[in-house]
C-alpha positions as CSV (number, residue, x, y, z in Angstrom):
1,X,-26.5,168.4,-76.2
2,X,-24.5,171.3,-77.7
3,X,-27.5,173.5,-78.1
4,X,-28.8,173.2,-74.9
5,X,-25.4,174.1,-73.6
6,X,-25.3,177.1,-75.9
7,X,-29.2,177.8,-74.3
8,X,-27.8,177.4,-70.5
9,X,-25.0,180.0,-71.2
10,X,-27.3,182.3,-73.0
11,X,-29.2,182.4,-69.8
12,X,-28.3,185.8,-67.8
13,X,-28.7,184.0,-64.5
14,X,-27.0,181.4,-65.2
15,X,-24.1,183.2,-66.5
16,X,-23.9,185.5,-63.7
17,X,-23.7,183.1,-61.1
18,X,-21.2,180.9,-63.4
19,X,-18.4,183.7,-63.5
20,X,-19.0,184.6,-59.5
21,X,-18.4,181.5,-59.1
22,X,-15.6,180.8,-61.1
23,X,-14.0,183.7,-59.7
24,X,-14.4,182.8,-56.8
25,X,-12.7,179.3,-57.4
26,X,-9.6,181.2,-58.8
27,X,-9.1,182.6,-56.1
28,X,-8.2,180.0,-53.9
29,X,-6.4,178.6,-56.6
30,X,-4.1,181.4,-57.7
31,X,-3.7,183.4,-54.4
32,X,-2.1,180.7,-52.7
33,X,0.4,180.0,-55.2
34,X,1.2,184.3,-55.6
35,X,1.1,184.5,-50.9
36,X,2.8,181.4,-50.0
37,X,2.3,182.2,-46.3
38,X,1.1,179.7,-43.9
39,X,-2.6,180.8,-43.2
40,X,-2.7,180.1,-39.7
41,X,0.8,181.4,-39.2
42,X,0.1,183.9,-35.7
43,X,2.2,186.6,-37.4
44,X,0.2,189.5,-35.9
45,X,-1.8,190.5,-32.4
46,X,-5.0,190.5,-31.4
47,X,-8.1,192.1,-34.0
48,X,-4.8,194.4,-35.2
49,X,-7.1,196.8,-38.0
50,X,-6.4,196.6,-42.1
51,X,-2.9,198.7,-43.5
52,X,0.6,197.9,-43.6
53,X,2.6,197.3,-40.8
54,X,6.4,198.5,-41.2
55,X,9.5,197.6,-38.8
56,X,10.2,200.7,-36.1
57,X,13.9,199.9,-36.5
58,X,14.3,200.0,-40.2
59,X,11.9,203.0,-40.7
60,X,14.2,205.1,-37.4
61,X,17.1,203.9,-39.9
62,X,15.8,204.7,-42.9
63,X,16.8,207.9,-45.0
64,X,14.7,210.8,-43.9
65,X,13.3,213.0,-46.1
66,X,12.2,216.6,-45.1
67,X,8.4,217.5,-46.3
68,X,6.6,220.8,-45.8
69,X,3.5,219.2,-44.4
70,X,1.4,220.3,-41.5
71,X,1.7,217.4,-39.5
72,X,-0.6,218.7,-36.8
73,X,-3.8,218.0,-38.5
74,X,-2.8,214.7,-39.3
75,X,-2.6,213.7,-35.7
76,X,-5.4,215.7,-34.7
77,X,-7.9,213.9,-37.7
78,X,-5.9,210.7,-36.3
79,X,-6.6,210.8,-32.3
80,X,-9.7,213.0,-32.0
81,X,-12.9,210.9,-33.5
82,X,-15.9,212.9,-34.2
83,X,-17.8,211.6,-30.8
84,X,-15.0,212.9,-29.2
85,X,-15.1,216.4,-30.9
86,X,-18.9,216.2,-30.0
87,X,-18.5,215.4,-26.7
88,X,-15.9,218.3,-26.2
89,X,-18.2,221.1,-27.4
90,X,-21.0,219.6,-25.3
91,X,-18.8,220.5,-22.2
92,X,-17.6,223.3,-23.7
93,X,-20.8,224.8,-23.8
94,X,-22.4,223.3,-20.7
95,X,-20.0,224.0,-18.3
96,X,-17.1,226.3,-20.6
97,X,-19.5,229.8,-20.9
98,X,-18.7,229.2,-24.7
99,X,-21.9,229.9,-27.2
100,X,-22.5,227.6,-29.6
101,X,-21.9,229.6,-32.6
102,X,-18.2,229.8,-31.3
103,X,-17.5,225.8,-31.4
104,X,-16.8,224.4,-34.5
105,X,-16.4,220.3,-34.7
106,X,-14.7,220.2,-38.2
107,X,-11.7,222.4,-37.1
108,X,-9.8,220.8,-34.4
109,X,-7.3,222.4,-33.9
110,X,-9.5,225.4,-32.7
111,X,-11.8,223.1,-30.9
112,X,-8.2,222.0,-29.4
113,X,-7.1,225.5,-28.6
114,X,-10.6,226.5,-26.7
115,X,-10.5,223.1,-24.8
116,X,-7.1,223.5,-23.3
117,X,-8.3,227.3,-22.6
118,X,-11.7,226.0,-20.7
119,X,-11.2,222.7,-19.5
120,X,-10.5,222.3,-15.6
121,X,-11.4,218.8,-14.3
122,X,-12.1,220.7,-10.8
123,X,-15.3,222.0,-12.2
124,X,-18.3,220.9,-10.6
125,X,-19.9,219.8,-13.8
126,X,-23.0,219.4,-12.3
127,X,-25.3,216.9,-13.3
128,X,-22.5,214.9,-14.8
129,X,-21.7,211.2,-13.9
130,X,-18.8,210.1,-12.8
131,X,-18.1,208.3,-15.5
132,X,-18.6,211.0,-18.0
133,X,-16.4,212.9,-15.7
134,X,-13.6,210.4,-16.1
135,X,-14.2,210.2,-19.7
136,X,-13.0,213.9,-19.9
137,X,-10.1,213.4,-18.0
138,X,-9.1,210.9,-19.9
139,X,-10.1,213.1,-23.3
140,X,-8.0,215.8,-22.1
141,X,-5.2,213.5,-20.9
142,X,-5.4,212.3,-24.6
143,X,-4.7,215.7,-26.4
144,X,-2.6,216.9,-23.5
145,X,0.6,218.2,-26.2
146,X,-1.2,217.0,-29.7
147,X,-0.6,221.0,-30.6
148,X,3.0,221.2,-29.9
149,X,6.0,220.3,-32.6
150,X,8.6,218.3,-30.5
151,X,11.7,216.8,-30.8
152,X,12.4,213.1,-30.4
153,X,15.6,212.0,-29.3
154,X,17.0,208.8,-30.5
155,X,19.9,207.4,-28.4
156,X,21.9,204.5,-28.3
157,X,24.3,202.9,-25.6
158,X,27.8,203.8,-25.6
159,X,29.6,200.8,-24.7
160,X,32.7,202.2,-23.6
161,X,30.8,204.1,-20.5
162,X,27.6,201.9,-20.4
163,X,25.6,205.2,-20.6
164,X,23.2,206.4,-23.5
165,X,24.8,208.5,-25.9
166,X,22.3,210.8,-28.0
167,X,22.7,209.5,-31.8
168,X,20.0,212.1,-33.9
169,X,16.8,214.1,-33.6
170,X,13.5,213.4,-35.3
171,X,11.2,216.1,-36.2
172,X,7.6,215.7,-36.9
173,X,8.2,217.0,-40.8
174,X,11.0,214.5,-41.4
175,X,9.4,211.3,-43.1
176,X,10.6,207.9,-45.3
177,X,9.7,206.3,-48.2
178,X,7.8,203.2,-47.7
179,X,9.7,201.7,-50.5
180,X,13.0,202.2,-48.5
181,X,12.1,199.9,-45.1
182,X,12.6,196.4,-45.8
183,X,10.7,194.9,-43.4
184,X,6.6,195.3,-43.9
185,X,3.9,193.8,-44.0
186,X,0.5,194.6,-45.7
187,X,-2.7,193.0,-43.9
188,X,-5.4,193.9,-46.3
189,X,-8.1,192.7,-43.9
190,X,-6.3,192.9,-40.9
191,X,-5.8,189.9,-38.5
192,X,-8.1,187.8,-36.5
193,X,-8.0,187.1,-32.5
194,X,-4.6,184.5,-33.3
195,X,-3.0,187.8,-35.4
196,X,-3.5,185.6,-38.0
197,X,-3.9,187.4,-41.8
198,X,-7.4,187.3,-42.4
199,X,-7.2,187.3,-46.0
200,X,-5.0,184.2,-46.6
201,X,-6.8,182.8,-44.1
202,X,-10.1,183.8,-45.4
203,X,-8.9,182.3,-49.5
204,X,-8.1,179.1,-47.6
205,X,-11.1,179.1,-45.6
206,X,-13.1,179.4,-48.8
207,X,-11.5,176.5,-50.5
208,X,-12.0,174.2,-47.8
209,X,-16.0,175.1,-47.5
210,X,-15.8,174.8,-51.1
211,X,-14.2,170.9,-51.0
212,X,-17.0,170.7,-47.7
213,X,-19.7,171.2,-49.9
214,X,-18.4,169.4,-53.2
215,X,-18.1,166.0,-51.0
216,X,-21.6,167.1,-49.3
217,X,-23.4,166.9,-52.5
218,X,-21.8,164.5,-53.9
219,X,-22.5,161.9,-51.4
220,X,-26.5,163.6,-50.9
221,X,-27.2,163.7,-54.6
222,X,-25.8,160.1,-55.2
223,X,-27.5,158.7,-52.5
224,X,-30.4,160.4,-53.4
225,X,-30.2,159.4,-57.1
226,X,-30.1,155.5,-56.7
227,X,-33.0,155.2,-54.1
228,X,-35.4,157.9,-55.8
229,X,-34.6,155.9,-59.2
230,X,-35.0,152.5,-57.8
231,X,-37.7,153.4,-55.7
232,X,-39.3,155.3,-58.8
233,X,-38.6,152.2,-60.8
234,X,-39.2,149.5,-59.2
235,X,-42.1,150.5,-57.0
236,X,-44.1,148.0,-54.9
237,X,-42.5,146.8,-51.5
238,X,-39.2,148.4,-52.5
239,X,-40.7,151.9,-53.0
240,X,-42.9,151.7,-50.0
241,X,-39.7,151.0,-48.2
242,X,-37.2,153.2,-49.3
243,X,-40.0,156.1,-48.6
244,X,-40.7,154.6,-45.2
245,X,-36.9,155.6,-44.4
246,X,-37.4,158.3,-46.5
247,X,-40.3,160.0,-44.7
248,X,-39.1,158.9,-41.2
249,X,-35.4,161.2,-41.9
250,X,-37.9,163.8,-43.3
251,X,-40.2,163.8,-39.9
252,X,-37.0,164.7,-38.1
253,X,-35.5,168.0,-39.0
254,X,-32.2,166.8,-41.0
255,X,-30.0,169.4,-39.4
256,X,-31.2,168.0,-35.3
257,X,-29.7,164.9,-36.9
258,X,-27.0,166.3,-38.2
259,X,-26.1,167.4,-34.9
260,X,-26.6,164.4,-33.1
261,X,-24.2,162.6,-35.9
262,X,-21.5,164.8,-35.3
263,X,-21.6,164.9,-31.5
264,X,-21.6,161.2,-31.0
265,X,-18.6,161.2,-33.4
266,X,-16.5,163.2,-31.1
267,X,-14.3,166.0,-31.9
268,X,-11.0,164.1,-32.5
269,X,-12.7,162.3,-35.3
270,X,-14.4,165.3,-36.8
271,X,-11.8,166.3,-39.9
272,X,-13.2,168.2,-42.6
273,X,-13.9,165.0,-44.6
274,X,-16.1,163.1,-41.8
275,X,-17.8,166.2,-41.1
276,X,-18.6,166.9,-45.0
277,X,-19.8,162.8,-45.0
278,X,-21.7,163.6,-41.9
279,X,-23.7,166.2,-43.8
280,X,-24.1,164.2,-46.9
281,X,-25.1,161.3,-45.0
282,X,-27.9,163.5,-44.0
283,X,-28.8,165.4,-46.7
284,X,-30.3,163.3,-49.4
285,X,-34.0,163.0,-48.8
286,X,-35.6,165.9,-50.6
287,X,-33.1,165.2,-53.6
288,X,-34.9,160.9,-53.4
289,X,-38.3,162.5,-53.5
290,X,-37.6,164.6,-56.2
291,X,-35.9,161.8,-58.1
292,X,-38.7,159.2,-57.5
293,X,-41.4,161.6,-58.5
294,X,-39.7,162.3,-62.2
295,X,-38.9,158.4,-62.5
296,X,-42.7,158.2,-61.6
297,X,-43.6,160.3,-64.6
298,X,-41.2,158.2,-67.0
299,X,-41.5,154.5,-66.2
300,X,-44.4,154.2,-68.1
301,X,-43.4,156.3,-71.3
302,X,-43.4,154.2,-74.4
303,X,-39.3,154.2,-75.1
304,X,-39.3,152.1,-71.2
305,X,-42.2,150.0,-72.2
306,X,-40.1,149.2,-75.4
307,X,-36.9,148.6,-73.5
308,X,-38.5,146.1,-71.5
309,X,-40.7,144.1,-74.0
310,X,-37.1,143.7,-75.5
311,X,-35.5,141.9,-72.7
312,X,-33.2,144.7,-71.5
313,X,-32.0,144.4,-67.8
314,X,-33.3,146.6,-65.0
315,X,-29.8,148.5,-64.8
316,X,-29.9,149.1,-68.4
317,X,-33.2,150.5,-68.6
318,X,-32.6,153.1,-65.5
319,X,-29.0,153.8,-66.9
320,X,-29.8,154.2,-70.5
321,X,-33.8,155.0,-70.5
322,X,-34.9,157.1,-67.5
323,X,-31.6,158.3,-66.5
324,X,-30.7,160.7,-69.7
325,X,-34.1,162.2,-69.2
326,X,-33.4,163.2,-64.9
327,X,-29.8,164.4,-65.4
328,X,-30.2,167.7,-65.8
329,X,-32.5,167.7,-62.6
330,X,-29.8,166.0,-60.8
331,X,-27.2,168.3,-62.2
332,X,-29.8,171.3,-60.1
333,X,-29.8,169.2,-57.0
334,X,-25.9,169.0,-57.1
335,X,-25.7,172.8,-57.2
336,X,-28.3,172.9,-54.5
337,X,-26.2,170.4,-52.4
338,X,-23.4,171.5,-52.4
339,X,-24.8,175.0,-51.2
340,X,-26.9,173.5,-48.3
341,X,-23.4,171.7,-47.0
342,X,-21.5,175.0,-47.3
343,X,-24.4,176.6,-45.0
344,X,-24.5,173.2,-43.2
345,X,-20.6,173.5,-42.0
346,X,-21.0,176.5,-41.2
347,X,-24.2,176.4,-38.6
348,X,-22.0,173.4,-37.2
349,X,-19.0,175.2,-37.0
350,X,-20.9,178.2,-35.0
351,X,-22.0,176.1,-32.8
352,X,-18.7,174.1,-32.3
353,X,-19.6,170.8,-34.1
354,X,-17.3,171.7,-36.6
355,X,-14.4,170.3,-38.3
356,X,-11.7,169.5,-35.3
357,X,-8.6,170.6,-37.0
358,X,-5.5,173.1,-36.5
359,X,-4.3,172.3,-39.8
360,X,-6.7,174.1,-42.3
361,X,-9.9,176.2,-41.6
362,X,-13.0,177.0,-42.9
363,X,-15.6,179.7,-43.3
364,X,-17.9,178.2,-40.4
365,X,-14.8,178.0,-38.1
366,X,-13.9,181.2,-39.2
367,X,-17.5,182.9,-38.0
368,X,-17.2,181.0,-34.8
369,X,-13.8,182.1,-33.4
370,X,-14.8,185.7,-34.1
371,X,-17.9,185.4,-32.2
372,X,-16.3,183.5,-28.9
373,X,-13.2,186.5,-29.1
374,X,-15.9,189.0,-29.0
375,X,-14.9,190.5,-32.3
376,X,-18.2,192.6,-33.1
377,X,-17.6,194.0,-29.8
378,X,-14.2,194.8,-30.8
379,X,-15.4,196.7,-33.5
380,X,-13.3,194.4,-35.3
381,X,-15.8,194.3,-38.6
382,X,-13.0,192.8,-40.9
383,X,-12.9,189.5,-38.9
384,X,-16.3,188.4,-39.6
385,X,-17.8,190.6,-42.4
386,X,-15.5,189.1,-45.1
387,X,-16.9,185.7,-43.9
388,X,-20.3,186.6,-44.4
389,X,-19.6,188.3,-47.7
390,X,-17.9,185.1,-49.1
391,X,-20.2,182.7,-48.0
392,X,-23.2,185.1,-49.1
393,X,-21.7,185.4,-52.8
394,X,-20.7,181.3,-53.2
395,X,-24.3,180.6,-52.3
396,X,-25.6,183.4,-54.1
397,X,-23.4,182.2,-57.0
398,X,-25.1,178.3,-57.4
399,X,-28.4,179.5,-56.5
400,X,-28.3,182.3,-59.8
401,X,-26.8,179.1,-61.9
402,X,-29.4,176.3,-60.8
403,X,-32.3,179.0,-61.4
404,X,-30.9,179.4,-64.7
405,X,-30.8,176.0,-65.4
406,X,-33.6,175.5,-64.0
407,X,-35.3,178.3,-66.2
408,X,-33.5,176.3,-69.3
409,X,-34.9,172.7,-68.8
410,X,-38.0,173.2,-66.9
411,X,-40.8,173.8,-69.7
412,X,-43.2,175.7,-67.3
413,X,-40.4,178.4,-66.6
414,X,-38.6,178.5,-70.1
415,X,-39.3,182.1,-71.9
């Protein structure tokens, strides 16, 4: 036993997948003790992008400090995207009388300077749509100012008079330190279409597909462990039986079942345990075929023969004879399980057969309300990528280890 352990974690694929995995599984134990926020707390707006979000109030009131910084590129690289900037020397040339060699797209503020010299909206702009005509007003409207250093005036209301009182000036070179506002808030992958933290979110998410697919392929591979070893076994009316069922759930594409199942359960019923039985219950005939053909090849060998010329019971043979010699093959179909309920869940979950809950969430729910909020169209990447990215990498991660173990224990494939 110890050396075939020492053989599986010798394996590079294995190993590989082990530590993704294990990473993985740290994760959504340590992060929620370190963020103690609730993951579906709505603490955000709608798609708001990655960065940290401070308090207007506390950063007005912070202490200022004066930096020689040239604060007009930074608006300008903030506000003007490079379609824009294209867009601009397109009419610039087109319709400005300015040569090409005379626009240059990487300096802004020059590219600011001749648009506010050339642009007039009552150009004809012939051959121009009106909506591309509206899309330069609004451009223009946009960087109307972004050149000039003002003055903001901060007042406050005098309550003697009931009027505003002017209380200080801010200039675009004064700044804070981050470190001085007490109020902030860091969203490392932004929030979702609730203005819920994806991240937390996302680490709870991952440990509830995780504890989906654990219960999955538990209930598959035990299911499918007793009836491929009795039907291996035992053979005769029992085996055609048990492969009757077997063949009929096989004829019918598991996941059409699946469906069915979890529709006729209805949604208040469907909690993250019923759905994970649901896919269990549905998942266990490739793992019964695959048992009953290895018990096929081992009934017969002359350690069973023994066992029953001396009596020994029909429990004790399986348990103690055949058993021992399918358990690393059931140990691969685990792996495999519990990575077809993860991808199970979240099929479901996409197409709203998921897990009915406002409680917890998973990865499939997770995929699901970022496609019915229109998030790709949002250019909101960081509500849906990260989903695919963890799912990607947990399955990824069991399929490395069981082809490692599989490369251990199979003879054909060992090195």
């Amino acid at each position: 036993m110890r050396s075939r352990l020492k053989q599986v974690f010798h394996d590079k694929k294995f190993l590989l997948g082990f530590i993704i995995f294990i990473l993985i599984l740290l994760t959504t134990i340590i992060y929620p003790l370190l963020v103690t926020y609730n993951p579906l707390e709505m603490v955000g707006g709608l798609f708001y992008k990655p960065g940290t979000y401070v308090s207007i109030t506390d950063a007005v009131e912070s202490k200022n400090y004066q930096l020689n910084v040239d604060t007009k590129g930074g608006r300008l690289e903030s506000k003007l995207s490079l379609e824009d900037r294209a867009e601009m020397a397109t009419w610039l040339e087109k319709f400005g009388g300015i040569s090409i060699d005379e626009i240059d797209v990487t300096d802004a503020e020059a590219l600011v300077k001749l648009w506010n010299k050339h642009y007039d909206s009552k150009n004809p702009q012939e051959g121009l749509i009106s909506a591309k005509k509206k899309y330069y007003v609004r451009l223009d409207i946009k960087i109307d100012g972004i050149l000039e250093e003002s003055e903001l005036i901060l007042a406050k209301l005098d309550e003697t008079s009931g009027e505003l009182v002017q209380d200080s000036k801010v200039t675009s070179t004064e700044f804070v330190n981050i470190n001085d506002i007490a109020n902030q808030r860091t969203f490392v992958l932004g929030t979702d279409n609730f203005g819920r933290d994806v991240l937390t979110e996302l680490v709870h998410a991952t440990r509830t597909s995780l504890k989906i697919g654990l219960i999955a392929g538990l209930i598959a591979t035990f299911i499918g462990l007793i009836l491929g070893l009795l039907s291996g076994y035992v053979g005769g009316l029992l085996d055609d039986i048990i492969m009757f069922i077997t063949n009929l759930f096989t004829v019918i594409p598991s996941f059409i079942i699946l469906i069915l199942i979890s529709y006729s359960v209805g949604q208040s019923a469907r909690g993250v345990t019923m759905v994970a039985s649901i896919i269990g219950l549905t998942s266990w005939t490739w793992t019964t075929r695959s048992v009953r053909s290895q018990v096929i090849s081992l009934r017969n060998r002359d350690h069973v023969n023994l066992s029953k010329l001396s009596g020994h019971s029909l429990f004790r043979i399986i348990l103690t004879d055949i058993l021992p010699y399918v358990a690393s093959y059931v140990v691969m179909a685990l792996i495999l399980q519990i990575s077809s309920g993860i991808l199970a869940e979240a099929q479901l979950s996409m197409l709203g057969l998921g897990p009915a809950t406002t409680k917890v969430t998973t990865l499939g729910l997770m995929m699901n309300w970022a496609m019915q909020y229109k998030a790709p169209l949002s250019n909101a990447w960081w509500a849906f990528l990260p989903v695919i990215l963890s799912i990607a990498l947990i399955t990824f991660s069991l399929n490395l280890m069981n082809t490692g173990l599989d490369q251990v224990f199979n003879p054909q494939l060992r090195e």
